[in-house]
C-alpha positions in Angstrom: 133.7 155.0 198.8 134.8 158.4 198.6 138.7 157.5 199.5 138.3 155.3 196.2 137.0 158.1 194.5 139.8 160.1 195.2 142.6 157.6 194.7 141.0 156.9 190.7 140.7 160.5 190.1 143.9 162.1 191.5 146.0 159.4 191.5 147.0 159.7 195.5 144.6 159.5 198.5 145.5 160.2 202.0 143.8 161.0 205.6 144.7 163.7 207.5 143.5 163.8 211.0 143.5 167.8 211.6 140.8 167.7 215.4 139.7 164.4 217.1 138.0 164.4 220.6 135.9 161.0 221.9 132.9 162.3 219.8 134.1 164.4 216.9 136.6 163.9 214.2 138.2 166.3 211.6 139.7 164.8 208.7 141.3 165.8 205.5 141.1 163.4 202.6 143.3 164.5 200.3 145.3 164.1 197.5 148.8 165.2 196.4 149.3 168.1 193.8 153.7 168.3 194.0 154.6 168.3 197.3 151.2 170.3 198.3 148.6 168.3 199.8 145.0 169.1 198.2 141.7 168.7 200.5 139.3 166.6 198.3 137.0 165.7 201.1 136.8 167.8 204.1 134.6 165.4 206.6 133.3 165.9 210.0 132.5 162.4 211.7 130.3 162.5 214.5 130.8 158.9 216.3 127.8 157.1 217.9 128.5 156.0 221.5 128.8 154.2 222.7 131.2 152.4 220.0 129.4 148.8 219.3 131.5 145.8 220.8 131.6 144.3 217.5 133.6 147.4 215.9 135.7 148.3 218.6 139.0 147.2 217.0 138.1 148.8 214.0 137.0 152.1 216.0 140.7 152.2 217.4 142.4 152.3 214.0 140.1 154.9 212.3 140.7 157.2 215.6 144.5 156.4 214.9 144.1 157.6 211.7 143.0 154.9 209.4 140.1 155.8 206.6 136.7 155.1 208.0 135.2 153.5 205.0 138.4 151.4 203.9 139.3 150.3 207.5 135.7 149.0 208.0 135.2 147.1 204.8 138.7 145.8 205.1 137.1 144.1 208.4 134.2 142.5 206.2 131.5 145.3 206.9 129.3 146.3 204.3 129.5 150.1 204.3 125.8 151.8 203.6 125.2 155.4 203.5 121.5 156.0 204.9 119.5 159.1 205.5 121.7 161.3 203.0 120.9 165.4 202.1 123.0 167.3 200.2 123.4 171.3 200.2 125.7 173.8 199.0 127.2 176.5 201.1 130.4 178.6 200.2 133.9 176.7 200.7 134.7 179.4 203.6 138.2 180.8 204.8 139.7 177.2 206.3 138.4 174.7 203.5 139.9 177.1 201.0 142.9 177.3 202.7 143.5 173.5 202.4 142.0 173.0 199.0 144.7 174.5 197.4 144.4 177.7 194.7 141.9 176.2 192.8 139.7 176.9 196.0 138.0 180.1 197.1 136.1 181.0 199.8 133.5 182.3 198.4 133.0 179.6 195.9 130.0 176.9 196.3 130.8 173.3 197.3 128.9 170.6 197.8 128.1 169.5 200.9 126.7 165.7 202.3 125.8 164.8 204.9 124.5 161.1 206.0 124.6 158.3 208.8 127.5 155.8 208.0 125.9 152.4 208.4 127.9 148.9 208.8 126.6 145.8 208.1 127.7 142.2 208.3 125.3 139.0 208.5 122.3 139.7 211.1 124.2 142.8 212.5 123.4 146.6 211.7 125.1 149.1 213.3 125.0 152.7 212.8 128.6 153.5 213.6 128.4 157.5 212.5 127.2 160.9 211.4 128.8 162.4 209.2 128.9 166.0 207.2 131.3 166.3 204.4 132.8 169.1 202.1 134.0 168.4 198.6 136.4 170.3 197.0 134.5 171.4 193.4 137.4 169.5 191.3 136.3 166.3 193.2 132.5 166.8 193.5 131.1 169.6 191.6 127.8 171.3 193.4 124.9 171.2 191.0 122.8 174.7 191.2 120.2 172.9 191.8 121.2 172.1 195.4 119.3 173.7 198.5 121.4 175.8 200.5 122.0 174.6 204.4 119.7 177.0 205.8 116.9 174.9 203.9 117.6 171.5 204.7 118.6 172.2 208.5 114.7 171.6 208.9 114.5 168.3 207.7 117.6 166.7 209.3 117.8 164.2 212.5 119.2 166.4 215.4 122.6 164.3 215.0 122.5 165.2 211.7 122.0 168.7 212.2 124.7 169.0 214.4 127.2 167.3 212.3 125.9 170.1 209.5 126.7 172.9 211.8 129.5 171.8 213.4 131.4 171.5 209.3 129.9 175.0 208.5 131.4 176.5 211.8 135.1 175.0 210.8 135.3 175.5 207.1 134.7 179.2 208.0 137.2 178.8 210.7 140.9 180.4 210.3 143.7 178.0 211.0 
């Protein structure tokens, strides 16, 4: 999981919830650089609804807060990434911002964007949609990527909005 990744790598992992409505979270997952908190992940979470009985209690804590991917496997879920496209766009005003000076806006970033799966025994349940940024000392973009314009085409409609709706806030100013 990508809050593992970040933890091995940087030595610190937090969440950061910065906009949550019923549908749509923001969230920094970050690491600590000092004192200054470092965006690693920027992800936009697009929840299915309605939430599935059997995740409910685990629904509650991640909209407290709690890391998606930890919180659920800490339930006994199996955590599967389906349907994922990657892209690379430019980091934008607000991801910059919160990626620290290592971060431009103009820079590329990688960009993924999948449907967060949980399974356990005879269950499946597609609990999410999710679109995330990765700052290029966490994920590097490979120039081989297609930009977002290209792969808008070929995404679900839930996908596509959880692609559009990341682009419109990392080139949001806080």
């Amino acid at each position: 999981m990508n809050s593992d990744k970040i933890r091995e790598r940087f030595g610190h992992y937090g969440v950061e919830l910065l906009e949550q409505d019923t549908r749509t979270r923001l969230a920094s997952l970050y690491s600590l650089s000092g004192e200054q908190r470092i965006t690693r992940t920027l992800a936009l979470t697009r929840f299915e609804l309605p939430t599935h009985p059997a995740v409910s209690e685990q629904d509650a804590q991640i909209r407290a807060g709690d890391s998606i991917g930890a919180t659920l496997r800490h339930a006994g879920w199996n955590v599967v990434k389906n349907h994922t496209t990657d892209c690379q766009v430019a980091a934008g005003k607000r991801f910059a911002a919160l990626g620290g000076a290592a971060l431009n806006p103009e820079d590329q970033v990688l960009v993924r964007v999948y449907t967060l799966s949980v399974l356990k025994q005879d269950l499946a349940i597609d609990y999410a949609i999710i679109a995330e940024a990765y700052h290029c000392e966490h994920i590097a973009p490979a120039n081989t990527q297609p930009t977002a314009s290209t792969v808008l085409s070929s995404m679900t409609g839930s996908q596509a909005v959880a692609l559009n709706d990341l682009l419109n806030v990392m080139q949001a100013v806080d």
